[in-house]
N, C-alpha and C positions, 0 to 999 in steps of 0.2 A: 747051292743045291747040288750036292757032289760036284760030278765032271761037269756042271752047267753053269754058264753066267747069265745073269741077269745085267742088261746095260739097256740106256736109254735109247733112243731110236736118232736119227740122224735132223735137223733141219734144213730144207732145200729152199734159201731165199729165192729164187729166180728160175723156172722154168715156162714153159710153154706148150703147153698140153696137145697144143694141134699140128705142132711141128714135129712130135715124135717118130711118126712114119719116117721121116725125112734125115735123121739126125745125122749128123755129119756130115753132110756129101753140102756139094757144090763150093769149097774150100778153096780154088782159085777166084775166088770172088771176094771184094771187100763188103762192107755193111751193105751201105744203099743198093749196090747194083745185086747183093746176095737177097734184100727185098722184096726187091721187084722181080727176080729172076725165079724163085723160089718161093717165099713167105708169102707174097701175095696169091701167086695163083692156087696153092695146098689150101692157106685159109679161105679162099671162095668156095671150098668143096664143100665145107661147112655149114653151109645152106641147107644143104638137104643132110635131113637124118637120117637117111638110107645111108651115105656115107658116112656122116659125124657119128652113128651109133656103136657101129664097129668099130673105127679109130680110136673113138674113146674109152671103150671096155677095154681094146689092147693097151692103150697107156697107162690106164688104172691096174692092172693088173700088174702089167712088170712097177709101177710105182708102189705096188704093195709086195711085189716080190723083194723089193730092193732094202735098203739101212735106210730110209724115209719113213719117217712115222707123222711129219709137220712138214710144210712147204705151202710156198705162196707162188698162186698158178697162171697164168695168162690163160685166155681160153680168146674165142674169136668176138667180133664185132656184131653173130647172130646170138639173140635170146635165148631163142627157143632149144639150141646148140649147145651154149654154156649152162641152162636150166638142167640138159642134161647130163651133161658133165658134173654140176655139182650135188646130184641125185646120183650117176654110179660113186662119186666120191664118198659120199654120206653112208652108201651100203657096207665101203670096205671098211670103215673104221677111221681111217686116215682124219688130222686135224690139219684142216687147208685152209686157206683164203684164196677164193675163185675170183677174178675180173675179167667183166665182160668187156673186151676192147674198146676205149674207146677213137677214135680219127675220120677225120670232116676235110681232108685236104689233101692233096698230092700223094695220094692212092687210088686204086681203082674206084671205080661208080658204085659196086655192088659191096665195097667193103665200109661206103662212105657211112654216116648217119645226121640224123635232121638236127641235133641237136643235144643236151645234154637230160632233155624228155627221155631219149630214146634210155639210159641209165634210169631215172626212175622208175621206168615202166618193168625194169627188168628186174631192180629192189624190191617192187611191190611182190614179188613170186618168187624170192631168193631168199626163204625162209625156212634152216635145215640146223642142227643141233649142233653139227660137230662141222659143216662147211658152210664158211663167213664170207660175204661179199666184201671186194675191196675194190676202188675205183680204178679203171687202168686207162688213163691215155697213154699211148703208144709211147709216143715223144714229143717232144717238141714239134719236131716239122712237118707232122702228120696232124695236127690239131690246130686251129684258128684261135684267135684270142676269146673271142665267144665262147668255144667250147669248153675251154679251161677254165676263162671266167666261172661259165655256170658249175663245172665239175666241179672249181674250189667252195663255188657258194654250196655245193650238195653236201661236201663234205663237214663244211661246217656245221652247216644244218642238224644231217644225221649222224653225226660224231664217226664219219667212217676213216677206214687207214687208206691211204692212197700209195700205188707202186707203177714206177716207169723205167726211164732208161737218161744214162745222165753220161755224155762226156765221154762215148761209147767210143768215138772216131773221129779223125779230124774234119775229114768232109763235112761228118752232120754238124759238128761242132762249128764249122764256115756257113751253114747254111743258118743254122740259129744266131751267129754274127750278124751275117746280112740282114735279117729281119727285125733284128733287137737291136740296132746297132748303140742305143742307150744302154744296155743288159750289163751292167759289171762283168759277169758270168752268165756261161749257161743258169745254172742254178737259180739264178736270179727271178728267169722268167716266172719259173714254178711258182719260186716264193711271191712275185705279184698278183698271181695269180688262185694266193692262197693252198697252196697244195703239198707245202712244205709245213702247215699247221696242223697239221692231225697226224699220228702215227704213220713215219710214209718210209717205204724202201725205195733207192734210188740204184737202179742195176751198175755196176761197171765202173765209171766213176776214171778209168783209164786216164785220163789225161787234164783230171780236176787240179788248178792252180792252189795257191793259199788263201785267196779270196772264196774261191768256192768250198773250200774245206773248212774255214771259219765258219762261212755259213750252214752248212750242214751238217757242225759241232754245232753252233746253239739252237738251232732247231730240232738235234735230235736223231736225225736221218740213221736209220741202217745202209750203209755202204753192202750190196751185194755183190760178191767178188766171184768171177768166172771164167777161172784160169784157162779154160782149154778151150773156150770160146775166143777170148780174147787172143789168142794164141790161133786159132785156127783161120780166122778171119781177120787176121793181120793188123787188128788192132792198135797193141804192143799192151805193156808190161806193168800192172798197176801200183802203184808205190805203195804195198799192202804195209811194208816196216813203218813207213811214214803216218799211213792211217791209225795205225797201233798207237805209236808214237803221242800222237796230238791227243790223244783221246776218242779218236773218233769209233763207232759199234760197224763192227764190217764182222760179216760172216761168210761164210759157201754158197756157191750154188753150181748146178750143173749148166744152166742155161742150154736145155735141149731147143733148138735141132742146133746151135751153135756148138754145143758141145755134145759128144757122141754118144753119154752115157748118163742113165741116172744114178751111176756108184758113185757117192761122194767119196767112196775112200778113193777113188780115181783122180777129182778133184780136189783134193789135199796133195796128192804127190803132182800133180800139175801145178797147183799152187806152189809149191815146196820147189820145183825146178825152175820156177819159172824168177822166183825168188834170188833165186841164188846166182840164173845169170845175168838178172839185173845187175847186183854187184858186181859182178866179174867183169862185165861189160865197163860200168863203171871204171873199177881199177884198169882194167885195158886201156880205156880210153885216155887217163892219167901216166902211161907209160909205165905202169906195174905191170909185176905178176899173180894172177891171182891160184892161190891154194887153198880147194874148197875142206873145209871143215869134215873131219870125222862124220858128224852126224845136222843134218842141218833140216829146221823145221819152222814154220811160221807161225802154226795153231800149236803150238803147245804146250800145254799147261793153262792156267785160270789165272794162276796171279802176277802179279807184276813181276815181281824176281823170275819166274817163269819166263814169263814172256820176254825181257829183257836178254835171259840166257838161251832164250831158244831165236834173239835175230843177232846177237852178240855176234856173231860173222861179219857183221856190215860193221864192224866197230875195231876190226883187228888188222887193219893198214900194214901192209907188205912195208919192209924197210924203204925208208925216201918219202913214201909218205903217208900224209897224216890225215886225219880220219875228217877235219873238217873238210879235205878236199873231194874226199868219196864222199862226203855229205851231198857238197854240190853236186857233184857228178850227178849222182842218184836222182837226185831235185829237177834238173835239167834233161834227166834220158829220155822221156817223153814229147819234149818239145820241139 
């Protein structure tokens, strides 16, 4: 239409609607102690709709200001909180999936809930054209086998999509060892617990082995990837080439307040660097040199040939050596 383009709108697999006020800051901190120090106390404000109404309307707004036109949302552990969240949602147009938080464990008292009742009560009024519930326990170690239990039996039940957080950090990743110590994988728990069987996003995925990417190839899973979170909060470096690779569906996300912005074109060139020094790291570490590519991207292009020549960097070994050995490298950088 002359000087205009017509393009599609952006999708944000992972963000966190009540964390927006906050985004970015508190970055000398890793995951759990960034939880507790931050995440917890912002989401108890949530309670009251004198405060959750404002917050909301500001996040909705810059989410409608932004390249988002679909994104799948955390909201809190209160009803009546995320009922409203998914009503300014529905005004602006936007195509979301909302979860009302679920966690019963090693969180505060006021964020806890009785059970996996406390979700259907919240389905029965979570009925909106263009914004869809999806189930969200937090994680793993904010939830008891009980409440996953029942979450998987809801899901099954109501044919709902479920979204959490998977392999985020090593800490949380020791504490769901401790517990699981049967668990092949994190991943695993999910899947006993049925929550890997209906449409599910698994955030982060940082530090997922072969065993847990197997399984979250035949089950389906969206890998949601979140470069500047995973970067900000010390994470480290997700083998996005690798997920490609295997087949596995990994997409964007911002992951607000870990990541500071909801411009996903922010998060593609965070993605895109963060990409590139994995490899370099890699090579380093094998006593190469590494010389970064003209142009180097991770998302780009649809098809295979595309995609092959847009991580083809990881495939072009400095003289001495040879590309199985940056295989490994790469394979191994997280561990």
């Amino acid at each position: 239409m002359g000087d205009q383009l017509i393009i599609p709108g952006f999708t944000d697999l992972h963000l966190h609607a009540p964390q927006y006020a906050y985004r970015g800051t508190g970055m000398d901190l890793e995951l759990l102690d960034w939880l507790n120090t931050h995440t917890f106390p912002e989401e108890a404000k949530f309670r009251d709709l004198a405060y959750a109404g404002p917050a909301y309307r500001q996040f909705v707004a810059a989410l409608q200001g932004s390249f988002t036109t679909r994104a799948a949302i955390f909201a809190t552990a209160h009803t009546e909180a995320t009922l409203l969240l998914m009503d300014l949602l529905e005004e602006s147009g936007l195509i979301t999936r909302v979860g009302r938080v679920s966690m019963d464990r090693d969180c505060p008292e006021h964020l806890r809930e009785p059970g996996p009742e406390a979700a259907e009560q919240w389905l029965a009024s979570a009925r909106f054209a263009h914004t869809k519930p999806i189930l969200t326990p937090r994680f793993v170690p904010s939830c008891s086998d009980a409440l996953l239990q029942g979450l998987g039996e809801l899901a099954a039940r109501r044919g709902l999509p479920v979204q959490s957080h998977l392999s985020e950090n090593q800490k949380e990743i020791a504490v769901v060892q401790e517990r699981f110590p049967e668990a092949s994988c994190y991943a695993q728990v999910y899947d006993r617990f049925g929550l890997l069987d209906t449409d599910c996003i698994m955030a982060h995925c940082v530090h997922s082995r072969e065993a847990e990417l197997a399984l979250l190839k035949e089950r389906g899973v969206f890998i949601a990837h979140s470069p500047e979170s995973n970067s900000n909060l010390a994470s480290g470096v997700a083998p996005v080439r690798r997920f490609l690779e295997q087949g596995l569906r990994v997409g964007l996300a911002s992951d607000v307040a870990g990541g500071s912005s909801l411009n996903l074109f922010r998060a593609m060139a965070h993605a895109e660097r963060l990409q590139e020094y994995n490899c370099a790291n890699a090579i380093v570490r094998l006593g190469g040199r590494y010389a970064p590519p003209e142009h180097v991207t991770v998302f780009r292009g649809t098809t295979d040939d595309n995609l092959r020549r847009s991580i083809d960097f990881a495939r072009r070994p400095p003289e001495g050596l040879h590309a199985d050995d940056i295989e490994r490298a790469l394979q191994s950088g997280n561990r």
